[in-house]
LUMGUMAR-242911 format. One record per residue: residue number from 1; z, x, y of N, C-alpha, C in turn. Coordinates in pm, 1 decimal. Last residue first. Example, Ala and Ser with C-alpha at 12.3 -4.5 7.8 and 13.67 -1.06 7.14 Angstrom:
! LUMGUMAR-242911
R,2,708.0,1285.0,-225.0,714.0,1367.0,-106.0,787.0,1290.0,3.0
R,1,780.0,1319.0,-569.0,780.0,1230.0,-450.0,780.0,1320.0,-330.0
END
This chain:
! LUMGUMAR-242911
R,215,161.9,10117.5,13251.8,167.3,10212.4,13216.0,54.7,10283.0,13310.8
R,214,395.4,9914.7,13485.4,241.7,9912.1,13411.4,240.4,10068.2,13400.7
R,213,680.0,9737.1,13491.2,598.7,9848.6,13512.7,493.1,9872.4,13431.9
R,212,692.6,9364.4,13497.0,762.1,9494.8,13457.3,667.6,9612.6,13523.1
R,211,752.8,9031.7,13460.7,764.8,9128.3,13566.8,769.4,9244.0,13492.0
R,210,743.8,8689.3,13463.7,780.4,8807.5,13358.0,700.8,8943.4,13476.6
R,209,1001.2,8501.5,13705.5,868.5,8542.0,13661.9,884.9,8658.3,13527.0
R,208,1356.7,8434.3,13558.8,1200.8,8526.7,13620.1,1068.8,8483.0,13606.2
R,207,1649.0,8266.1,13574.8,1507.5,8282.3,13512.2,1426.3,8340.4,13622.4
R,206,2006.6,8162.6,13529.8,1879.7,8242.0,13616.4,1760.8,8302.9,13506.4
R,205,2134.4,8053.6,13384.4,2061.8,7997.7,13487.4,2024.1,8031.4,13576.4
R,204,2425.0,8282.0,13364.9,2329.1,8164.9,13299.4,2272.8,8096.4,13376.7
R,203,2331.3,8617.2,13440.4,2419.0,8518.4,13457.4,2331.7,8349.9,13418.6
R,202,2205.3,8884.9,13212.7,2193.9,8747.8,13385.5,2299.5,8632.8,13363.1
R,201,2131.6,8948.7,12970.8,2224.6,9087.5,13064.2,2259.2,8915.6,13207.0
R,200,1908.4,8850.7,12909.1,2078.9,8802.6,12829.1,2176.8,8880.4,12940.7
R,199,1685.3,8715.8,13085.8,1748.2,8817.6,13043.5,1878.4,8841.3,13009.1
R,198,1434.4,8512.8,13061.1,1608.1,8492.1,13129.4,1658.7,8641.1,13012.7
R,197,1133.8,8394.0,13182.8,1165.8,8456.7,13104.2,1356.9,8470.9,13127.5
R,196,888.6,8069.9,13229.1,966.1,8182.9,13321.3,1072.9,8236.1,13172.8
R,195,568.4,7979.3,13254.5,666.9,8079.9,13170.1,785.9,8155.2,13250.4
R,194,533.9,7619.6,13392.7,511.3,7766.4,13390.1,615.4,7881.9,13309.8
R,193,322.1,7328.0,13431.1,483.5,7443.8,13365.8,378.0,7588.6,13355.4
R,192,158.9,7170.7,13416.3,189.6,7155.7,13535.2,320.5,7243.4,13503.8
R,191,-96.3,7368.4,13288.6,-79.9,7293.0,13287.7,13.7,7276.1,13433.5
R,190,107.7,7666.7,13279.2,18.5,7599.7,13170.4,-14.9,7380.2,13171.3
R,189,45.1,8036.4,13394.7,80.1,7880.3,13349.5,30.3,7792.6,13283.0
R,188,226.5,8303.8,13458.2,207.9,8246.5,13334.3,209.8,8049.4,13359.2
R,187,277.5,8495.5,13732.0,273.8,8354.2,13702.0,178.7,8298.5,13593.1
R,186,362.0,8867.2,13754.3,277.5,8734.1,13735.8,299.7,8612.9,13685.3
R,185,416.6,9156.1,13865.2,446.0,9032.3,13821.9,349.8,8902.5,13835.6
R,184,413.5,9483.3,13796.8,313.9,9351.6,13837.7,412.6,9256.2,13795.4
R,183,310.7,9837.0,13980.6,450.0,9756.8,13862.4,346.8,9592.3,13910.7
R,182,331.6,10194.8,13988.0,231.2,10068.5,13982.9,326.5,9967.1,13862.1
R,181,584.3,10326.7,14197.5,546.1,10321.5,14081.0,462.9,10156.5,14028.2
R,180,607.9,10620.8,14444.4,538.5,10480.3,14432.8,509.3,10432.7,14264.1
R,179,884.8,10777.4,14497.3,815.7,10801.3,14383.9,707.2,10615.3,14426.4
R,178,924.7,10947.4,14830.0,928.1,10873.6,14745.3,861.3,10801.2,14678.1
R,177,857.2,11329.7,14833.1,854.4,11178.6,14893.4,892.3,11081.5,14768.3
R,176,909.1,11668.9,14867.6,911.0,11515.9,14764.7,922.6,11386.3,14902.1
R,175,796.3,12012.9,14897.5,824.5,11912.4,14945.6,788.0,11777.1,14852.3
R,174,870.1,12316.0,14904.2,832.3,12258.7,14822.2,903.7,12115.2,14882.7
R,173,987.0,12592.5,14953.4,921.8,12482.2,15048.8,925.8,12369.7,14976.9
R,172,1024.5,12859.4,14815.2,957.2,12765.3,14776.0,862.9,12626.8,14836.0
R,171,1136.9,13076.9,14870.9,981.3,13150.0,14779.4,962.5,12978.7,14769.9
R,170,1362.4,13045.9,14981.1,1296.0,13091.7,15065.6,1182.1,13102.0,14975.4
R,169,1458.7,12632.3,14990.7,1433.9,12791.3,14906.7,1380.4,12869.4,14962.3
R,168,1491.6,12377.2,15034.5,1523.9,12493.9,15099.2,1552.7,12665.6,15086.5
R,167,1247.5,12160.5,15059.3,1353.1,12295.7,14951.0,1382.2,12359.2,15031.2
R,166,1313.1,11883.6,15198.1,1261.5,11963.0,15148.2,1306.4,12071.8,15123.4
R,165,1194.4,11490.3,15136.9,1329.7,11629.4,15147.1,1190.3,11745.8,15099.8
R,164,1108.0,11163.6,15342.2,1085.2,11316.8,15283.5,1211.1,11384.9,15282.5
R,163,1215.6,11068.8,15534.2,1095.0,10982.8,15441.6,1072.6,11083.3,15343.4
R,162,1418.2,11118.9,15698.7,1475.7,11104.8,15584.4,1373.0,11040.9,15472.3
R,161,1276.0,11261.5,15918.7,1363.5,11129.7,15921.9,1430.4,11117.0,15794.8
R,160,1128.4,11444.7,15839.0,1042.1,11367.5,15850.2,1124.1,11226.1,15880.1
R,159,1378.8,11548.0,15562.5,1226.3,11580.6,15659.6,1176.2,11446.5,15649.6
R,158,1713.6,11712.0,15426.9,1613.4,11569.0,15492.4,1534.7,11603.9,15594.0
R,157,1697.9,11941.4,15169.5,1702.3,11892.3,15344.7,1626.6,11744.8,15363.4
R,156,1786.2,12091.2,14840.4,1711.1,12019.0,14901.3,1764.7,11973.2,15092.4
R,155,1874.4,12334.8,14679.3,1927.5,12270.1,14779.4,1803.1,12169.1,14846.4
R,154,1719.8,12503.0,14411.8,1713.3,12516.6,14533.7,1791.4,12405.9,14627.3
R,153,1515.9,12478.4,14162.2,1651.1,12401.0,14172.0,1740.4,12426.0,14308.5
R,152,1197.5,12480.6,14150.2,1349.2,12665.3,14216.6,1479.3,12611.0,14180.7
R,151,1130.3,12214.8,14134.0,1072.9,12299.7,14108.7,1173.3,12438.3,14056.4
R,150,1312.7,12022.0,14199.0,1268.0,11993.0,14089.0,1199.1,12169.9,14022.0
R,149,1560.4,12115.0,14405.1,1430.6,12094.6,14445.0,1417.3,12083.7,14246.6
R,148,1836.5,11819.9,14500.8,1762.5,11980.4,14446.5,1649.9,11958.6,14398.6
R,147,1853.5,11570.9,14562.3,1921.7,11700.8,14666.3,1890.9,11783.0,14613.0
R,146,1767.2,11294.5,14501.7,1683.8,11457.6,14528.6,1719.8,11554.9,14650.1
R,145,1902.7,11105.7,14482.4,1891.2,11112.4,14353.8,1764.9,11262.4,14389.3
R,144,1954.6,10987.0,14763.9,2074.5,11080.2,14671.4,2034.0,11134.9,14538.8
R,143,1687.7,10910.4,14821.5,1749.0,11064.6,14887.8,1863.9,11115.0,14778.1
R,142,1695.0,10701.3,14670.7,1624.6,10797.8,14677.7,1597.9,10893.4,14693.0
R,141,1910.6,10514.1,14754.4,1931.9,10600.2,14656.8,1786.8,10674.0,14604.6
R,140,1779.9,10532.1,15074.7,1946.9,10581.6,15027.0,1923.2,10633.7,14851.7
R,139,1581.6,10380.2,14954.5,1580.5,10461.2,15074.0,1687.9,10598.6,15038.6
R,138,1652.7,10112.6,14874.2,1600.0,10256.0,14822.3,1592.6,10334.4,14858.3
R,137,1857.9,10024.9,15078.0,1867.6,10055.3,14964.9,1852.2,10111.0,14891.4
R,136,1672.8,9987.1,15286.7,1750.2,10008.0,15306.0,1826.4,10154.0,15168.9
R,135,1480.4,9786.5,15196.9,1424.6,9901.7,15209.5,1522.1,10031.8,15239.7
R,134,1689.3,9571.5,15130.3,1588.5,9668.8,15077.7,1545.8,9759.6,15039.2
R,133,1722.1,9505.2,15398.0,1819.8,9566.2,15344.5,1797.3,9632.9,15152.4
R,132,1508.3,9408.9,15515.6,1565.5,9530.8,15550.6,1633.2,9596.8,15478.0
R,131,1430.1,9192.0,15310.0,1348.6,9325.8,15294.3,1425.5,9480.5,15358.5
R,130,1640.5,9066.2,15338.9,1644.4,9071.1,15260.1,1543.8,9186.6,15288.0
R,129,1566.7,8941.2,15633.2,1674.5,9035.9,15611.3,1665.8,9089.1,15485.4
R,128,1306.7,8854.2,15582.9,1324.2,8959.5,15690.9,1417.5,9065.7,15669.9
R,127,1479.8,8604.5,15473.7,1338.5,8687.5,15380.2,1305.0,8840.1,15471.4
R,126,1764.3,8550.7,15427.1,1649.0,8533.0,15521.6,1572.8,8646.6,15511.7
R,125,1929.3,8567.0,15146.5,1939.2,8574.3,15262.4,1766.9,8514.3,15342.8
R,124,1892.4,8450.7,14848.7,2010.2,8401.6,14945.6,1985.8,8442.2,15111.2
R,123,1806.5,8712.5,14783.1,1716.2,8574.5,14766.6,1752.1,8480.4,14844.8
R,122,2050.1,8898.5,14752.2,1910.9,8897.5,14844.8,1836.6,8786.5,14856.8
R,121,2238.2,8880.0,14593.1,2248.7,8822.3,14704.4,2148.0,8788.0,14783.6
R,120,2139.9,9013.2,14363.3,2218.1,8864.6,14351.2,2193.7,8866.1,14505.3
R,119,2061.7,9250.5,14481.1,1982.0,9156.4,14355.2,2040.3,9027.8,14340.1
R,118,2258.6,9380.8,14622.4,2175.1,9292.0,14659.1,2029.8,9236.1,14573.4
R,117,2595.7,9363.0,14581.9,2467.5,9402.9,14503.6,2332.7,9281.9,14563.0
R,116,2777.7,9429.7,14827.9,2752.3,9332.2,14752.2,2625.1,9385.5,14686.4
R,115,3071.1,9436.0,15074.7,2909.7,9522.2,15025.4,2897.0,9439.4,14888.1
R,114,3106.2,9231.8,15365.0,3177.4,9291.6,15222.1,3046.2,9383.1,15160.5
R,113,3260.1,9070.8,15641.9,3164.6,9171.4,15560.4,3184.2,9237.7,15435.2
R,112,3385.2,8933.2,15796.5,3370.9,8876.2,15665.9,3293.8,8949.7,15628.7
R,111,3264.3,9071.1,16103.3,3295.7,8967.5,16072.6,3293.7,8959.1,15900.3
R,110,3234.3,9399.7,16112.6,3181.5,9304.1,16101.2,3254.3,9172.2,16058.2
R,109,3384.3,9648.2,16056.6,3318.2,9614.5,16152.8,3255.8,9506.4,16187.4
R,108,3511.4,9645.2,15818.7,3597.7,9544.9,15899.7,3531.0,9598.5,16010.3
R,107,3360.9,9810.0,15609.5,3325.9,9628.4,15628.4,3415.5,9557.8,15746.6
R,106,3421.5,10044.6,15693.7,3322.7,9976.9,15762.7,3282.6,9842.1,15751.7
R,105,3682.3,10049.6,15538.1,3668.7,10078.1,15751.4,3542.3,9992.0,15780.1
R,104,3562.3,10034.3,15318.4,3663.3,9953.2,15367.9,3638.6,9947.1,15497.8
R,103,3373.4,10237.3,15339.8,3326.7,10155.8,15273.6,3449.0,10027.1,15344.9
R,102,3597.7,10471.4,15325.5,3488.1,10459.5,15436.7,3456.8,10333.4,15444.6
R,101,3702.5,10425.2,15074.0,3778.6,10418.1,15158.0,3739.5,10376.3,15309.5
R,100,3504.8,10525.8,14913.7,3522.4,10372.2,14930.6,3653.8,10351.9,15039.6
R,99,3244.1,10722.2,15074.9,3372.3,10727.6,14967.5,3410.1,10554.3,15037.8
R,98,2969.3,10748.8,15168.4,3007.0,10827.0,15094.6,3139.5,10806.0,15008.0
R,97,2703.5,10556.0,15247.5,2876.5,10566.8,15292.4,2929.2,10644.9,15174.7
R,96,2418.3,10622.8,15389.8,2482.6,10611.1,15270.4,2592.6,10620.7,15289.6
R,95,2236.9,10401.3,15568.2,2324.5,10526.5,15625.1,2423.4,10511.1,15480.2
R,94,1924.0,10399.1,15806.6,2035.7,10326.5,15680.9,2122.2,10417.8,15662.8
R,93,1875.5,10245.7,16141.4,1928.6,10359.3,16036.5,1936.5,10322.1,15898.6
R,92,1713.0,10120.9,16369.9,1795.9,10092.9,16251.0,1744.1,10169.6,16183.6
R,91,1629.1,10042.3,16742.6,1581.9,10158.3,16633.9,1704.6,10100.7,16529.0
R,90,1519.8,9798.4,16861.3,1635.1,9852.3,16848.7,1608.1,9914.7,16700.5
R,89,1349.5,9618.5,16958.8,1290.5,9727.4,16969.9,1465.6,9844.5,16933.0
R,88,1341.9,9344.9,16867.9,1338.5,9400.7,16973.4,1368.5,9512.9,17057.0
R,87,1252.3,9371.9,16633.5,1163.8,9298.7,16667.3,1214.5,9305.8,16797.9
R,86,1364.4,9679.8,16534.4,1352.0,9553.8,16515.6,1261.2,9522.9,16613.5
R,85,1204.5,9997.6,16430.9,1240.0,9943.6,16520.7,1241.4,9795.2,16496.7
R,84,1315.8,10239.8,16114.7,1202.6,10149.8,16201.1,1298.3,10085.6,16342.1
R,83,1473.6,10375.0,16011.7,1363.9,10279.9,15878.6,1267.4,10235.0,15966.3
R,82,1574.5,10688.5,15910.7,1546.0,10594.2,16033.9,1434.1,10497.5,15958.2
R,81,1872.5,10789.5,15789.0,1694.3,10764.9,15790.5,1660.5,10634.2,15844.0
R,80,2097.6,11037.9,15858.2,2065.5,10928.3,15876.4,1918.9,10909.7,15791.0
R,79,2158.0,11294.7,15811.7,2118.1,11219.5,15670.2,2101.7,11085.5,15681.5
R,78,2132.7,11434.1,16032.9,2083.2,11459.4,15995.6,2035.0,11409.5,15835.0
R,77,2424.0,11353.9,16134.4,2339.5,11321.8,16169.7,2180.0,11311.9,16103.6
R,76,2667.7,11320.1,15874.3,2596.3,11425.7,15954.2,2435.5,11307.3,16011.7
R,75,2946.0,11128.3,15812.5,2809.1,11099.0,15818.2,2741.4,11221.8,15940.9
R,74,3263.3,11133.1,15758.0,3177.6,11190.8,15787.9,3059.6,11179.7,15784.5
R,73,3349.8,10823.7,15974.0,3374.2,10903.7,15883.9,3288.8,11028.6,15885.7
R,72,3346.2,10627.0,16178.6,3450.3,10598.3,16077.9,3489.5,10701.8,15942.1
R,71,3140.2,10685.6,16357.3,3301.5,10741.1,16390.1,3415.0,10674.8,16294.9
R,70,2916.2,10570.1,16235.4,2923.2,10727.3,16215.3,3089.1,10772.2,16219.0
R,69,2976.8,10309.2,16283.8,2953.8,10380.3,16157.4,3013.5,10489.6,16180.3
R,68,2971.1,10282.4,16560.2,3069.5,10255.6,16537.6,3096.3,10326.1,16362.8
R,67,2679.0,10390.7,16602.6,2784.1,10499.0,16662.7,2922.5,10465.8,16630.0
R,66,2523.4,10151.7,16501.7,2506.1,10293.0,16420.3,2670.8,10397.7,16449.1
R,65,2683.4,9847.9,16448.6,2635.0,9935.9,16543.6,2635.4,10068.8,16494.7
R,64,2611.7,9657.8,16172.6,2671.8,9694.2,16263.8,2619.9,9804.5,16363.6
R,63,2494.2,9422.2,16040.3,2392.3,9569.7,16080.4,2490.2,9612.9,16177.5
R,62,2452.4,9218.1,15727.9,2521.9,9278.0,15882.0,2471.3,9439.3,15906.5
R,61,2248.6,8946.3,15644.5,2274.2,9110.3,15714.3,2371.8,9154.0,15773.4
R,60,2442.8,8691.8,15565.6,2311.0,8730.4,15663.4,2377.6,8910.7,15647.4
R,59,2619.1,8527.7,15455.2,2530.7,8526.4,15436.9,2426.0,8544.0,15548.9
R,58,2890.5,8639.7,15564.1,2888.7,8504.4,15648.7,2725.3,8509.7,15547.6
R,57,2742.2,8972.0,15561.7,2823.2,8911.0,15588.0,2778.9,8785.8,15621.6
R,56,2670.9,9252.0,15370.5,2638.8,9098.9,15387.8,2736.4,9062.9,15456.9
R,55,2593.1,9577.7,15316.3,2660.9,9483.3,15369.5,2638.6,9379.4,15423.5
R,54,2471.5,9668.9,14953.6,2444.5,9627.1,15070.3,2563.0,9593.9,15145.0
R,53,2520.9,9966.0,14678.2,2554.5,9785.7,14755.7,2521.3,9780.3,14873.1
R,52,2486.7,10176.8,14605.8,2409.0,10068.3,14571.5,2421.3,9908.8,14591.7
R,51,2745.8,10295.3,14700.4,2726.8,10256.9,14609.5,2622.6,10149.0,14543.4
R,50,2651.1,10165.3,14958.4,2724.6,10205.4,14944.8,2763.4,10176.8,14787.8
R,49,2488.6,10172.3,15326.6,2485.5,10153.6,15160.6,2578.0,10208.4,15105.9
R,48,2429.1,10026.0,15601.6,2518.7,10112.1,15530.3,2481.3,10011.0,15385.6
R,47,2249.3,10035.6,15892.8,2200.7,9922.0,15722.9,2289.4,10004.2,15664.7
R,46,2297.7,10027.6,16213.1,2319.0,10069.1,16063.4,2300.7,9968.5,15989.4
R,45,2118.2,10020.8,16531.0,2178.4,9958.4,16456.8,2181.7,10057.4,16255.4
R,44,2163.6,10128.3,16873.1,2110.6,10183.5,16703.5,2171.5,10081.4,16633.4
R,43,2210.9,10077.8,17106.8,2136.7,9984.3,17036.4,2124.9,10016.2,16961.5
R,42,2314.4,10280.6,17252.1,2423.8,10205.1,17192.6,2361.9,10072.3,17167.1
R,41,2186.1,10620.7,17141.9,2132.8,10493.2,17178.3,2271.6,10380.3,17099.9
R,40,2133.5,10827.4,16909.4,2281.9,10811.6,17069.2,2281.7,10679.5,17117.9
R,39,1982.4,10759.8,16811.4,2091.1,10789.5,16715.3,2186.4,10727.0,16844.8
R,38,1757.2,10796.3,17031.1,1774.6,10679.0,16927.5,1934.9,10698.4,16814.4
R,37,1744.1,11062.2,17076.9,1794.5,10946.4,17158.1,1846.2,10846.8,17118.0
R,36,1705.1,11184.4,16855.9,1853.1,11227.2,16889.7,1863.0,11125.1,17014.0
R,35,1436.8,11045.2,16819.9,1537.6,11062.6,16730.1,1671.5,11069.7,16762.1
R,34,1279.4,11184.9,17054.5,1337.3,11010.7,17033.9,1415.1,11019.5,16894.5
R,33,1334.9,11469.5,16965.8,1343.0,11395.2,17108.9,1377.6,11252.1,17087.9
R,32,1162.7,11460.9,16698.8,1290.3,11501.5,16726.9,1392.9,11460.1,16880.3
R,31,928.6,11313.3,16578.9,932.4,11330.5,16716.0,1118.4,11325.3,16755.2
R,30,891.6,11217.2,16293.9,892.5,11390.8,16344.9,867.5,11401.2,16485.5
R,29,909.4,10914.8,16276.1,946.5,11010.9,16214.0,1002.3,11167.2,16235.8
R,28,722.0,10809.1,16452.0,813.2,10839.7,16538.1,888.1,10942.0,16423.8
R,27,511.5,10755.8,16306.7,482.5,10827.6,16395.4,592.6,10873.0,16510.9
R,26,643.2,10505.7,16192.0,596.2,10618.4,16113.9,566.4,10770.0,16200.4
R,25,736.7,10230.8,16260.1,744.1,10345.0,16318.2,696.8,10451.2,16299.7
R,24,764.1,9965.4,16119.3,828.7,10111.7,16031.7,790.4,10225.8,16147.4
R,23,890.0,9726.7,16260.3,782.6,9811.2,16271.1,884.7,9960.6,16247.7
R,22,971.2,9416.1,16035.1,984.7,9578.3,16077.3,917.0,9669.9,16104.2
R,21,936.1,9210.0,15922.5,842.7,9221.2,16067.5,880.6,9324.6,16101.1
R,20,836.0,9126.2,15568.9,904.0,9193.4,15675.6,877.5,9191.1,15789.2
R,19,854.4,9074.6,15263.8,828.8,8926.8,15391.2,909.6,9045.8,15503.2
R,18,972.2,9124.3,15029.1,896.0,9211.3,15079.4,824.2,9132.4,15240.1
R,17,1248.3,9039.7,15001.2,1234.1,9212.9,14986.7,1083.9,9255.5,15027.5
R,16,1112.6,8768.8,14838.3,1228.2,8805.6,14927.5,1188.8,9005.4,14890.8
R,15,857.0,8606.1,15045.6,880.4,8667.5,14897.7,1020.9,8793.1,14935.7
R,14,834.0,8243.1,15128.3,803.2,8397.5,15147.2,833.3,8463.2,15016.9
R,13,821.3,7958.8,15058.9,912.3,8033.7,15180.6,869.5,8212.5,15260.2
R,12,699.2,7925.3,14858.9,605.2,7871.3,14998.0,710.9,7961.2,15112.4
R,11,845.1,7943.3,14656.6,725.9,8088.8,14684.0,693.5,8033.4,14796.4
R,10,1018.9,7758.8,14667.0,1070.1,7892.2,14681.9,947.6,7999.4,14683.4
R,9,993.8,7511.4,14661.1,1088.5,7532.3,14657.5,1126.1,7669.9,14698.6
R,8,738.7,7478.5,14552.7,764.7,7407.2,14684.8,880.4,7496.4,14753.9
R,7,659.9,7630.1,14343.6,639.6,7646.7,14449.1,623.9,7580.8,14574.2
R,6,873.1,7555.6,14128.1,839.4,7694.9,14219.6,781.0,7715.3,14345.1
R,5,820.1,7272.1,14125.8,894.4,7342.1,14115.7,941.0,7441.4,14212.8
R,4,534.6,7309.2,13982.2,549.2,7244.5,14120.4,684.7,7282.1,14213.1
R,3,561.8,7371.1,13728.0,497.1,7487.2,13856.8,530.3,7442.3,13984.1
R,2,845.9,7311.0,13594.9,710.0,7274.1,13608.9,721.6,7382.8,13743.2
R,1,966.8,7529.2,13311.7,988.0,7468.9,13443.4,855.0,7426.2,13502.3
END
């Protein structure tokens, strides 16, 4: 494909999943007070995951209202994770939906909402949204993949908002964050073309940069 291509078309736009204006908040994390406000708050907004699916609707985010979530099922307060404040200042959750039945209830909060794998869909959305829902994403299956401690095998807790778990062992404590793993992609070119790569597993006519994890 020529280079030109690419980058009229689609790197000048942004880079989807990581083009964000979300103030991650970090320092609000372990301030328990604005937390239980912010949950109560009838500005919370939800990023629900669900089964590793996003909710899209009409092609855009849908972020329904946190308190309409919660009262569709069981969701403990305490497994929310707070990702940050939008751009106008409305705290957003992500919020794992536990059974598909839930999953139903909650797409008919939203106009045409459906949950959707957001590797196909994401590129499609608005580069902002696409990161929320994201960050969203991992987030969720990050936590689900460390409810016991690695160390005691112990019950794991959500700390720190849900940026962190921790053991709940009495000989252990023992605290995990999420795994940062050094990864690269890069633009192979040659001339006015460039190497793009198509993975048999993809639907036809879709091509990558070549991309992977560095040892």
């Amino acid at each position: 494909m020529r280079r030109q291509d690419i980058t009229t078309s689609t790197l000048s736009q942004g880079t989807p999943f990581y083009t964000s204006t979300l103030n991650r908040a970090a320092e609000l994390r372990s301030d328990a007070k604005f937390l239980e406000e912010a949950i109560d708050s009838s500005r919370a907004k939800a990023a629900p995951v669900w089964e590793g699916k996003s909710l899209i609707s009409e092609g855009a985010a849908a972020l329904p209202l946190l308190r309409d979530v919660i009262s569709e099922g069981p969701i403990a307060t305490e497994d929310l994770i707070f990702l940050g404040l939008a751009d106008n200042g409305d705290p957003i959750f992500a919020v794992e939906i536990p059974t598909q039945e839930m999953a139903a209830q909650v797409e008919d909060l939203s106009s045409e909402a459906r949950f959707a794998q957001l590797r196909a869909e994401g590129p499609s959305l608005a580069m902002q949204q696409a990161a929320l829902l994201g960050l969203a994403r991992s987030m969720v299956l990050w936590s689900a993949g460390q409810r016991f401690c690695g160390a005691c095998g112990a019950a794991t807790a959500p700390y720190r908002a849900g940026h962190a778990r921790k053991c709940t062992g009495a000989e252990c404590s023992r605290r995990c964050y999420p795994r940062l793993d050094p990864a690269i992609i890069v633009q192979t070119i040659c001339g006015d073309f460039c190497l793009l790569g198509h993975n048999k597993r993809w639907v036809d006519g879709r091509y990558s940069l070549l991309a992977g994890f560095a040892e």
